[in-house]
C-alpha positions in Angstrom: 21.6 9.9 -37.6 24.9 7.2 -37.9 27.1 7.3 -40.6 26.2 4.6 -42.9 29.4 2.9 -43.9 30.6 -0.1 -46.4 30.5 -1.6 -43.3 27.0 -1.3 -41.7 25.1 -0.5 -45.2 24.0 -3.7 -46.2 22.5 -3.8 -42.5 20.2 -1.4 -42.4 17.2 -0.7 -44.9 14.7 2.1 -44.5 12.1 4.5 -44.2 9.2 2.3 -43.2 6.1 3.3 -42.3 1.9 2.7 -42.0 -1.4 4.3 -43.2 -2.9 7.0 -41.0 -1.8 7.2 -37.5 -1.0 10.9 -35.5 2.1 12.9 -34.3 1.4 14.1 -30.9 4.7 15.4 -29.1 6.9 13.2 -28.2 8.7 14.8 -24.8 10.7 12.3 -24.5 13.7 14.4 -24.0 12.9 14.8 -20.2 14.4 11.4 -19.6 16.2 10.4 -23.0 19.2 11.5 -21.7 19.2 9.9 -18.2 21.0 6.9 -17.8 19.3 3.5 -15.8 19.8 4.0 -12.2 19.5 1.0 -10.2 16.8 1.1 -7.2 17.7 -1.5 -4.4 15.2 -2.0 -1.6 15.8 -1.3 1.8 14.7 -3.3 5.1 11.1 -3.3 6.3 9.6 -2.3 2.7 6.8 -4.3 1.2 5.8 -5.4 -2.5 3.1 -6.9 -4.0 3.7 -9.4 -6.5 -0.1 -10.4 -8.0 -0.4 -13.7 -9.3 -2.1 -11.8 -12.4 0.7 -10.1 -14.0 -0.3 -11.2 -17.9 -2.6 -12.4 -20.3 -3.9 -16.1 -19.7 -4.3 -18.3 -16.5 -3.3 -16.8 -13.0 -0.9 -17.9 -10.9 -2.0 -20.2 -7.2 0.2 -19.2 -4.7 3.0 -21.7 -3.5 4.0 -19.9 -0.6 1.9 -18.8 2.9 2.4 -16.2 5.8 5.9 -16.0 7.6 7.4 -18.1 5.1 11.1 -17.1 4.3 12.0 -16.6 0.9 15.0 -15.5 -1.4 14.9 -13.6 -4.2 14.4 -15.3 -7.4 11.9 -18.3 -5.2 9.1 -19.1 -7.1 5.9 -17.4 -5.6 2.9 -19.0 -7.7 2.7 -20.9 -10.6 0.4 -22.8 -13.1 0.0 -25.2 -14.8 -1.9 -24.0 -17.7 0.0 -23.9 -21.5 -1.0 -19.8 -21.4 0.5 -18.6 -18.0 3.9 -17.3 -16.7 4.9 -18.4 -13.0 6.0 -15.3 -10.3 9.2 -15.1 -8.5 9.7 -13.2 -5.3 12.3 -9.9 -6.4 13.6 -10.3 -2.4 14.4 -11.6 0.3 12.3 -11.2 3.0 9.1 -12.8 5.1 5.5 -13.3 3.3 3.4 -11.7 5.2 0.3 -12.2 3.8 -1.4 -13.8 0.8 -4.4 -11.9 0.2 -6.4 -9.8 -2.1 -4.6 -6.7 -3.3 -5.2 -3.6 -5.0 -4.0 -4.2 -9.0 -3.1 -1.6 -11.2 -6.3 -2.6 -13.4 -8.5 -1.4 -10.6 -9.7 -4.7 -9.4 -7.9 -6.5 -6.3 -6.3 -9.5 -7.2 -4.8 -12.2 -4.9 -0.8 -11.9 -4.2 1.9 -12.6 -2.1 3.0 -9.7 -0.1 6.7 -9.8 1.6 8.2 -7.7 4.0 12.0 -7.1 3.1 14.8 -8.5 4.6 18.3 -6.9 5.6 20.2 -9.5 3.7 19.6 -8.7 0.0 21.4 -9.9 -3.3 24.3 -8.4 -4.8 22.8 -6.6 -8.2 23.1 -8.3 -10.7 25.2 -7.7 -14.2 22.7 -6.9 -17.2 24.4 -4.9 -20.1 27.7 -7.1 -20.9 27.7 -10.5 -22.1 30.6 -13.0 -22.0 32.9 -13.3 -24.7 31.9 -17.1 -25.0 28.5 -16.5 -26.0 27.2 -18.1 -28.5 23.4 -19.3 -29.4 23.6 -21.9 -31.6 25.3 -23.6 -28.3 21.5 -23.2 -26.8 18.9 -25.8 -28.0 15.6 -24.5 -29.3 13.6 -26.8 -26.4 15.8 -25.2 -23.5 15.2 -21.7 -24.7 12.0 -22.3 -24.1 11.9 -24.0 -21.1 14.0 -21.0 -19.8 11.6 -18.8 -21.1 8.8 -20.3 -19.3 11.1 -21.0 -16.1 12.0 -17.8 -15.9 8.1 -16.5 -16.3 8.9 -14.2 -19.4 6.3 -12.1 -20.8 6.1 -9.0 -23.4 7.4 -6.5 -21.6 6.1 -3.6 -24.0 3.0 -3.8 -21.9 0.7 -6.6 -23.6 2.5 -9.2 -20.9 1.8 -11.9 -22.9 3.8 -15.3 -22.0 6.5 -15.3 -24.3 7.3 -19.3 -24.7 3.5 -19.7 -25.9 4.7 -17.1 -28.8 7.9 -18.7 -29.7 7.0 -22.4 -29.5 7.3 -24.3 -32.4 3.8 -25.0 -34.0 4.6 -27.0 -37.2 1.2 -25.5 -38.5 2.0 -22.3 -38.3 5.6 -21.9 -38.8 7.8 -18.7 -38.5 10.0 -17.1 -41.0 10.4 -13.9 -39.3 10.9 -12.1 -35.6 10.4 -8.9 -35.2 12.6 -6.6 -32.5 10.1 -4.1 -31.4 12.5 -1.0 -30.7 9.6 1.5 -32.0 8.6 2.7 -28.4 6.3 5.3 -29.8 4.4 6.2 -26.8 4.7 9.9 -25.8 7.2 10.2 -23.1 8.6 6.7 -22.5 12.3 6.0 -22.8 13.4 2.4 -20.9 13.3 0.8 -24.4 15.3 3.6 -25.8 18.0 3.8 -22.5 18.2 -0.1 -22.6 19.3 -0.3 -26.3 22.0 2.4 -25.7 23.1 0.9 -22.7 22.5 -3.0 -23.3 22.5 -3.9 -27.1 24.7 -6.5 -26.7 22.1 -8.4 -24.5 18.8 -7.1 -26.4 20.6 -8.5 -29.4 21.5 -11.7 -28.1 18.0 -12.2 -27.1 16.9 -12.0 -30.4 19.2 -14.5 -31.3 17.9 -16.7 -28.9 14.4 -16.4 -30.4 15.0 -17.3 -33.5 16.8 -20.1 -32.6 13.4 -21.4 -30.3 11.1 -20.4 -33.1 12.7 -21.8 -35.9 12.7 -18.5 -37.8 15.5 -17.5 -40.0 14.9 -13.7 -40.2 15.7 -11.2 -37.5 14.9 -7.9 -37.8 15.3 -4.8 -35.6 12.7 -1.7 -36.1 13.8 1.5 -34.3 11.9 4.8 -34.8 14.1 7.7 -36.8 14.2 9.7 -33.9 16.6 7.0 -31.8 19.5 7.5 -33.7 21.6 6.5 -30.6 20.4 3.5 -30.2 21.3 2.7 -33.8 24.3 3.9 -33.6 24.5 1.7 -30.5 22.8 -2.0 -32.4 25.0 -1.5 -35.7 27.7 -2.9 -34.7 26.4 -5.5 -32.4 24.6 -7.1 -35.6 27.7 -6.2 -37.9 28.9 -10.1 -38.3 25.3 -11.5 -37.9 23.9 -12.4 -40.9 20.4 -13.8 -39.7 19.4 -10.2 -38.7 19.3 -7.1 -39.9 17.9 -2.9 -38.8 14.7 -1.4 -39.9 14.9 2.5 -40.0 11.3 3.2 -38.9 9.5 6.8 -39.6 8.3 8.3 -36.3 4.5 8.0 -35.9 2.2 6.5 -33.4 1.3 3.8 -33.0 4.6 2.5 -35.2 5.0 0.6 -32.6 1.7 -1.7 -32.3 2.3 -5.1 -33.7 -0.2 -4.9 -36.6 1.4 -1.8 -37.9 4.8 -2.6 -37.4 4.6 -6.3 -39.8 2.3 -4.0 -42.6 5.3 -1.9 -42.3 8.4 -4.0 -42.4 6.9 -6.7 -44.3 3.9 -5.9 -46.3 1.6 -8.6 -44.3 -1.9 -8.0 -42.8 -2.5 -10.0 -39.3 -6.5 -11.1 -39.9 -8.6 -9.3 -36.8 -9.3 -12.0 -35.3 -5.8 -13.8 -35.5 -1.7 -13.3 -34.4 1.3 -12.6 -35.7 1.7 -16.1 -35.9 -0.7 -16.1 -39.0 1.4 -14.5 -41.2 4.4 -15.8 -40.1 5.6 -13.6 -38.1 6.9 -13.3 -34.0 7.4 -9.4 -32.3 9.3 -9.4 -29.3 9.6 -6.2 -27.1 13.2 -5.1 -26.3 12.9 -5.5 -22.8 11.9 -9.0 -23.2 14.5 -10.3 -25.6 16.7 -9.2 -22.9 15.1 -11.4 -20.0 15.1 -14.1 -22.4 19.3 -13.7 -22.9 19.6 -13.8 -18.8 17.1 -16.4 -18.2 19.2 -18.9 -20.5 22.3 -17.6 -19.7 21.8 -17.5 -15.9 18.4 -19.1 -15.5 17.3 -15.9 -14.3 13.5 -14.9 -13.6 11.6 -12.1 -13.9 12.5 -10.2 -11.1 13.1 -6.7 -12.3 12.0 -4.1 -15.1 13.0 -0.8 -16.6 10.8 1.5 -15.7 10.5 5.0 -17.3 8.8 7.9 -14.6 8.0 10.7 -16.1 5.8 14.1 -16.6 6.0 17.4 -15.8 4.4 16.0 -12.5 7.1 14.8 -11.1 10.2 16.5 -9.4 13.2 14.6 -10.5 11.9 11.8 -13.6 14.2 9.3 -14.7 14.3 5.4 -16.1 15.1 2.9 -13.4 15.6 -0.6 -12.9 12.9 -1.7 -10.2 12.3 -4.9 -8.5 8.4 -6.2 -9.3 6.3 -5.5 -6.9 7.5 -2.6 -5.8 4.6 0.2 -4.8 4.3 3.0 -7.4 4.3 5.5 -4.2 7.7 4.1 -2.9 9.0 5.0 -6.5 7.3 8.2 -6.5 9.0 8.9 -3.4 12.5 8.1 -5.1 11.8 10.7 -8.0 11.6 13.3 -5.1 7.5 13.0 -4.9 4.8 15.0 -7.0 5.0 18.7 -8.1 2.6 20.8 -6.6 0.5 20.7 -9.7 0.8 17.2 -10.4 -2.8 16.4 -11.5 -2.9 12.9 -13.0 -1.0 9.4 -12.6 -0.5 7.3 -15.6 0.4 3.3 -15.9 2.2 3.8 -19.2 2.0 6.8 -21.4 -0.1 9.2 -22.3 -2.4 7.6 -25.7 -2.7 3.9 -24.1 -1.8 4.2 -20.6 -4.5 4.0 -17.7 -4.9 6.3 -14.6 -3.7 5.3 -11.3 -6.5 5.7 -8.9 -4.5 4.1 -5.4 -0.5 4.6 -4.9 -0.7 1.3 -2.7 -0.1 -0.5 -6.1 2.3 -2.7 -7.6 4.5 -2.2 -10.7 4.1 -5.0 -12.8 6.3 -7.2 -15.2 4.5 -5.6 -17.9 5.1 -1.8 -16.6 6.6 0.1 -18.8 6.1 3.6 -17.3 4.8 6.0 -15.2 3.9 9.0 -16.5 2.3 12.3 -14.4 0.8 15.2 -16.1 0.4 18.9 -14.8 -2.7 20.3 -14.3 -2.2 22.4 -17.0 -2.0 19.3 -19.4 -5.1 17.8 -18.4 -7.5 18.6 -20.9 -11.0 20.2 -19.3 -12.6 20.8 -21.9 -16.4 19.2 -22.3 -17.3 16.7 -24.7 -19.3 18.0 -27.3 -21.8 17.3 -30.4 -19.8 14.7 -33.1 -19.4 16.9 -36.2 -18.6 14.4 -38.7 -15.5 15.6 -39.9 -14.0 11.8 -40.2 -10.6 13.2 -38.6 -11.1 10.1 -36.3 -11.9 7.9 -39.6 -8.6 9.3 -41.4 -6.3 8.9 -38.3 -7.2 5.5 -37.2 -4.4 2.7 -38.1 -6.9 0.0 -38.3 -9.7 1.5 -40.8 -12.4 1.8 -38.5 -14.9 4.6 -37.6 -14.4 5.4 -34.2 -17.6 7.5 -34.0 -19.7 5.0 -35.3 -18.9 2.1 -32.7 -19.1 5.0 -30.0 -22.8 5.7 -30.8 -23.7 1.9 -30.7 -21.8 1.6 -27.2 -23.2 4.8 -25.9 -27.0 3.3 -27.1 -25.8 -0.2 -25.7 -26.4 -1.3 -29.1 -23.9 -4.4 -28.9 -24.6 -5.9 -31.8 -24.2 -2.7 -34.4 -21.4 -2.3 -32.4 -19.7 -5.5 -33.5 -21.0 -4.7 -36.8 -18.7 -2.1 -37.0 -15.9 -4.3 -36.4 -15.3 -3.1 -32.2 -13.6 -6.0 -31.5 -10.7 -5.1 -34.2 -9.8 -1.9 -32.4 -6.6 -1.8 -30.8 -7.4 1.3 -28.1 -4.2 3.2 -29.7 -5.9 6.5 -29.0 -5.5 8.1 -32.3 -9.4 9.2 -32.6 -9.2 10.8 -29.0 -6.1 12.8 -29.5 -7.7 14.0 -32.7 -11.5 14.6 -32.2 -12.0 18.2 -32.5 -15.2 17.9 -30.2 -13.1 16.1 -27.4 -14.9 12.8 -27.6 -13.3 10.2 -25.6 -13.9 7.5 -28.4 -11.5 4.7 -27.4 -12.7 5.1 -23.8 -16.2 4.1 -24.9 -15.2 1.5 -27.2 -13.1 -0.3 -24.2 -16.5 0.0 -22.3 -18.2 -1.5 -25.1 -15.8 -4.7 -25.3 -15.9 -5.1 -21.3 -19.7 -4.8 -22.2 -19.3 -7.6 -24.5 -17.2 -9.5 -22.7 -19.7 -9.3 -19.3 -23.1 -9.6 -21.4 -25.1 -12.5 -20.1 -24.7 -15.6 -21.8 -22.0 -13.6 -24.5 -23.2 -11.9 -27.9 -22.2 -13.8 -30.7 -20.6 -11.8 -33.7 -21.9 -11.9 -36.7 
């Protein structure tokens, strides 16, 4: 842990923490230590850049077959308040727009461009110019940047950023929280990019509370980081807007809810947003795009990616265009041990298998985690035994078991009843049931149940 001196103290306030959550290993010291390698496609390669890449109105394509285009183009746009357009991460020749496998199982129209010879010169992402300064940025072109540039949270919810940091004088915001938590098992491109970038992930920040109006900053980094504290502290030294919150290390510290009852004592209603209490959380990852997209008026074209498991010969945290194919960066990593069993979009407690290679990384892809057969629990569900482990663990107060039942009788209404829809699929009442019942894997069925029912089920 950094030495706290008369300098820094003031700066930093600690331990926070929630009510229940778990502790499952963290293994994050397979990559921890590896620094962000860049991964520059070569000639003749294909991505796949969906026009579905976050949460609200998809993308129509601007672009057809053996059209040129240059990295940075925009591919597909919209012009609904709750979208984010796509850029093309190349240069290169469409060659087809079509329907294409996603990495939520379903195929989803994109672009798909064969890569050029002539790419771009990479880039500069962890300095910033001695000139910077936000208050030279107006709030309306920070967001028009933002929006520009199609930003979204990059800690995985991909959720268009401007619609979160627009001014809404109803709803006004004091405080914006920097998400440096990354408490997902395994995962470390949040971690690498605030010890190799702080200057930038700070300066985003900035930015955001200059867009939103807010006059708090804060920056909450799990105990178990102390490098990348080590590496903020002095970038916030002279900035008296924002300060560091020491966080404890538990999952999920890092989910939105539990991270404002943490730092700030405030409970976000179910059915509402940060934005109801005041309050903005912005992913590392993203506060940087949002520094180069008003610096530079750069798009998303790129991601820090963490690949990772036992599964995998040579794991590491990249920096990958989007669109690339999972198996291309597979093949980079030196391919898939022999007892690679599983592929996972994320980590371990929230993360979904890969069932096809042929897929795309996406803005909001935050890492790609393969387990050994020997971590891939086969053991059979079996009878509930109401020992409320699930009950005590969960971060949100529910009973897991109980909305499992309902959904397992397609009892939709008992289901909401028990409060389904206020469930944030952390994974806490899996990784604890004794009798190995995948709980959060029926109540996602349930809510896709709800959300398909003919003519909708009302909550009561």
């Amino acid at each position: 842990m950094p030495t706290y001196t008369s300098d820094n103290k003031n700066k930093v306030s600690g331990t926070f923490t929630f009510r229940q959550g778990v502790h499952p290993p963290e293994s994050k010291e397979l990559t921890e230590r590896r620094p962000i390698k860049e991964i520059r496609l070569e000639s003749g390669k294909t991505v796949v850049i969906p026009m579905s890449q976050h949460l609200g109105a998809p993308c129509k394509p601007l672009v057809e077959a053996r059209q040129e285009v240059k990295a940075g183009d925009v591919l597909g746009s919209s012009d609904a308040f709750v979208s984010a357009p796509v850029h093309s991460p190349v240069n290169g020749v469409v060659k087809e727009v079509s329907a294409q496998p996603h990495p939520s199982g379903r195929k989803v129209l994109s672009v798909v461009i064969t890569t050029g010879q002539e790419q771009p010169p990479q880039q500069p992402w962890q300095e910033l110019p001695d000139t910077f300064d936000s208050k030279n940025y107006e709030p309306e072109a920070i967001i028009k940047a933002i929006r520009d540039a199609g930003i979204v949270g990059m800690g995985g919810a991909a959720f268009p950023t401007a619609v979160k940091l627009v001014p809404n004088p109803q709803k006004p915001v004091e405080t914006v929280i920097l998400n440096g938590c990354e408490c997902e098992p395994f995962l470390t491109s949040d971690y690498r990019l605030m010890v190799e970038a702080p200057e930038a992930i700070v300066a985003g920040l900035q930015l955001a509370l200059r867009a939103a109006g807010a006059r708090n900053g804060i920056i909450a980094i799990e105990n178990n980081k102390p490098e990348a504290i080590s590496s903020i502290l002095p970038v916030i030294k002279n900035i008296d807007t924002i300060r560091l919150a020491i966080c404890q290390t538990k999952y999920p510290q890092g989910g939105e809810r539990q991270l404002i009852k943490a730092l700030l004592k405030r409970n976000v209603p179910t059915s509402g947003l940060p934005l109801d209490v005041k309050v903005v959380v912005i992913n590392v990852g993203t506060a940087s795009a949002i520094t180069w997209a008003s610096l530079e008026g750069r798009p998303v074209t790129e991601r820090i990616v963490t690949v990772t498991g036992r599964g995998i010969k040579e794991p590491g945290n990249f920096r990958v265009p989007v669109g690339m194919l999972l198996s291309d960066l597979l093949d980079i990593c030196g391919g898939l041990t022999d007892d690679a069993e599983k592929i996972i979009l994320g980590g371990p407690m929230m993360g979904v298998t890969a069932d096809n290679l042929d897929i795309p990384i996406l803005k909001g892809t935050s890492g790609i985690t393969v387990l050994t057969t020997h971590e891939v629990s086969r053991i059979k569900e079996t009878a509930c035994i109401r020992c409320s482990r699930c009950v005590d663990h969960c971060p949100v107060g529910l009973v897991p078991t109980r909305i499992a039942h309902a959904v397992k009788a397609r009892d939709l209404d008992m289901a909401q009843e028990y409060d389904m829809m206020a469930c944030i699929e952390c994974g806490c009442c899996t990784y604890i049931c004794p009798a190995q019942i995948p709980l959060v894997q029926y109540i996602r069925s349930g809510k896709t149940m709800l959300r398909t029912a003919k003519g909708g089920v009302k909550r009561k």
